[in-house]
KELO-61568 format. One record per residue (C-alpha): x, y, z. Coordinates in steps of 0.001 Angstrom, whole numbers, plus 500000, padded with zeros to 6 digits. Layout:
<recs>
+--------+--------+--------+
|     px |     py |     pz |
+--------+--------+--------+
|      X |      Y |      Z |
...
+--------+--------+--------+
</recs>
This chain:
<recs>
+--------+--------+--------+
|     px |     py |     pz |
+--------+--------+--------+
| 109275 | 825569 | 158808 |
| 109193 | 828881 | 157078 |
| 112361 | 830922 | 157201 |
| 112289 | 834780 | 157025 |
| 114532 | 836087 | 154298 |
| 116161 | 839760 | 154812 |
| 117703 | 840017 | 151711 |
| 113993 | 839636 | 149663 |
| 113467 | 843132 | 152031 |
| 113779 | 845786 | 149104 |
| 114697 | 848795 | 151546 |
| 117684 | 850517 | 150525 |
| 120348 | 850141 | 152741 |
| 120976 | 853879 | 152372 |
| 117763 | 854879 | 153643 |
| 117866 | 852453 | 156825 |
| 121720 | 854175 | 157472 |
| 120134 | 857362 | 157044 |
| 117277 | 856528 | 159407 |
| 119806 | 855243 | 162004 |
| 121564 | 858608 | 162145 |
| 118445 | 860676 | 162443 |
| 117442 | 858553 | 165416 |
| 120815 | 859147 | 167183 |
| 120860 | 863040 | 166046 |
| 117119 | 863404 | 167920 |
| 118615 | 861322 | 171121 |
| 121609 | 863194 | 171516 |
| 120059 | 866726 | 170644 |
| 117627 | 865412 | 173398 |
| 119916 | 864157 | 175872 |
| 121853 | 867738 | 175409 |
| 118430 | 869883 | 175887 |
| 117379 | 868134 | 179058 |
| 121146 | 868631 | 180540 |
| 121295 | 872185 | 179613 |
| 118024 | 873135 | 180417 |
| 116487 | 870748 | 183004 |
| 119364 | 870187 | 185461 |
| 118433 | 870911 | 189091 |
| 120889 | 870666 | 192023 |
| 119917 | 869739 | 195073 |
| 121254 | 869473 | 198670 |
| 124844 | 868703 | 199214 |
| 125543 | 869627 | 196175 |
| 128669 | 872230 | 195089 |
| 128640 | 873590 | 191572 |
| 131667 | 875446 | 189962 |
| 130555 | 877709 | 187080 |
| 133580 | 878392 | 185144 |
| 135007 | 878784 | 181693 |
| 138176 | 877840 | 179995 |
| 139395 | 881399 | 179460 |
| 138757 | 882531 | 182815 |
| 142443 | 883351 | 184283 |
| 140508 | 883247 | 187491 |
| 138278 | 880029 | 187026 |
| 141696 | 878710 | 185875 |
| 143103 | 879500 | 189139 |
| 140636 | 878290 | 191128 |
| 140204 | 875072 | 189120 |
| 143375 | 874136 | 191056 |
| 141678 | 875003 | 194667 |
| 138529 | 873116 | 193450 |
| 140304 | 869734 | 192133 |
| 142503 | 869749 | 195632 |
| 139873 | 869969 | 197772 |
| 136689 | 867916 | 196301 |
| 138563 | 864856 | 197508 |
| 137631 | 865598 | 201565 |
| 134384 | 865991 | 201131 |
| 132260 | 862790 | 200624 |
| 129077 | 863947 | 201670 |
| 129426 | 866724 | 198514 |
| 128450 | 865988 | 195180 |
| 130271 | 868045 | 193010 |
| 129887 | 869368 | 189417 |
| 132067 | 871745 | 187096 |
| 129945 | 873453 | 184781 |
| 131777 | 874944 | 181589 |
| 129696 | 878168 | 180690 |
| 130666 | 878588 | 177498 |
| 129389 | 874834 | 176429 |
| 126220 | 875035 | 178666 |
| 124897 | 878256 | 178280 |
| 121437 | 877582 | 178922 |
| 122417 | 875812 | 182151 |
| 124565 | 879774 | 183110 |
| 121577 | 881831 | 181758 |
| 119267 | 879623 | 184171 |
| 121612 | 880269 | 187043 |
| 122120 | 883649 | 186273 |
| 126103 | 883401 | 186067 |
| 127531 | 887081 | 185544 |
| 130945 | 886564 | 187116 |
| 133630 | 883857 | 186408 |
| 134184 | 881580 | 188521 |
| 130945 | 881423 | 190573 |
| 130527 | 878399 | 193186 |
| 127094 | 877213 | 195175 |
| 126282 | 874848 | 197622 |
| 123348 | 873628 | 197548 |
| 122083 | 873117 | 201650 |
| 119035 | 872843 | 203539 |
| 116968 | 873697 | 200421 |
| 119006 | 876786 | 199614 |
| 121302 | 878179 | 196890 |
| 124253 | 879463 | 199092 |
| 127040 | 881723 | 196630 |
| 130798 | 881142 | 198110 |
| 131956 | 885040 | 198236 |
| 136016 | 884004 | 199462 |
| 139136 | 884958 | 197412 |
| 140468 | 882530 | 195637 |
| 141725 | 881137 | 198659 |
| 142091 | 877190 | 199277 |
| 141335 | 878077 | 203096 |
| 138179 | 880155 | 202875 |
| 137117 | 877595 | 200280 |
| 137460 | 874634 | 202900 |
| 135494 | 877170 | 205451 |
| 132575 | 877458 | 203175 |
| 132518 | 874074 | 202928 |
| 132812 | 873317 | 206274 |
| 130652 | 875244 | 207572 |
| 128080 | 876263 | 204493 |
| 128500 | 880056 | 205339 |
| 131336 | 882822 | 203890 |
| 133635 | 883890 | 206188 |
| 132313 | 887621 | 207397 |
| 134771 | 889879 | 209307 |
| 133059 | 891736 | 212588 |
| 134746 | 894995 | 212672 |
| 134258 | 898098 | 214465 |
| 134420 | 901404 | 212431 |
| 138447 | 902078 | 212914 |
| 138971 | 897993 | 211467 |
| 139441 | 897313 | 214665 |
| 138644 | 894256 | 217031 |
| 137936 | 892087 | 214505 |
| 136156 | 888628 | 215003 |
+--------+--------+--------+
</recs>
């Protein structure tokens, strides 16, 4: 029975290392372009835009990780602008923090203060909390 012999292979082991990094460099760079670039959210989703910097995505990082925890039928994502830029540009992120939820086929923006309350709301109930007033501020709903 014939026996096949690697070491009678005359490839340099230099050029099969090199070979082996080039095929993980083109996976990952892939892996990275289809993240940035091809993610799509979909319902029942909640994506926080945010980036490290941000004294007010900072702030409401600790609303976001104390509430995510009550709602199981949410999927939800943090998104770090400044390593995903393609992935802001696509969502056309101007201001820091920016949430969605992602409902009934549409992109809904939260528009609360940084408020652990109005967050839970706009959860709850997939709409921002909008004050009824007359013209003197009065009889508010």
């Amino acid at each position: 029975m014939y026996q096949f012999d690697f070491k009678s292979l005359e490839i340099p082991k230099a050029f099969l290392i090199l070979l082996t990094f080039i095929i993980v460099l083109f996976f990952i760079k892939i892996n990275k372009y289809n993240y940035e670039t091809f993610q799509t959210f979909t319902n029942n989703d909640v994506v926080f835009f945010y980036t490290d910097w941000c004294k007010f995505s900072n702030l409401f990082l600790d609303i976001w990780n104390n509430t995510i925890g009550y709602f199981s039928q949410y999927k939800f994502y943090k998104i770090d602008c400044d390593k995903n830029k393609n992935m802001a540009s696509q969502y056309n992120i101007r201001k820091l923090p920016t949430i969605y939820l992602f409902q009934n086929n549409n992109k809904i923006k939260y528009e609360g203060e940084i408020d652990r309350i109005q967050f839970l709301s706009f959860l709850k109930t997939g709409k921002n909390k909008i004050n009824n007033c007359d013209k003197n501020n009065e009889n508010c709903n």
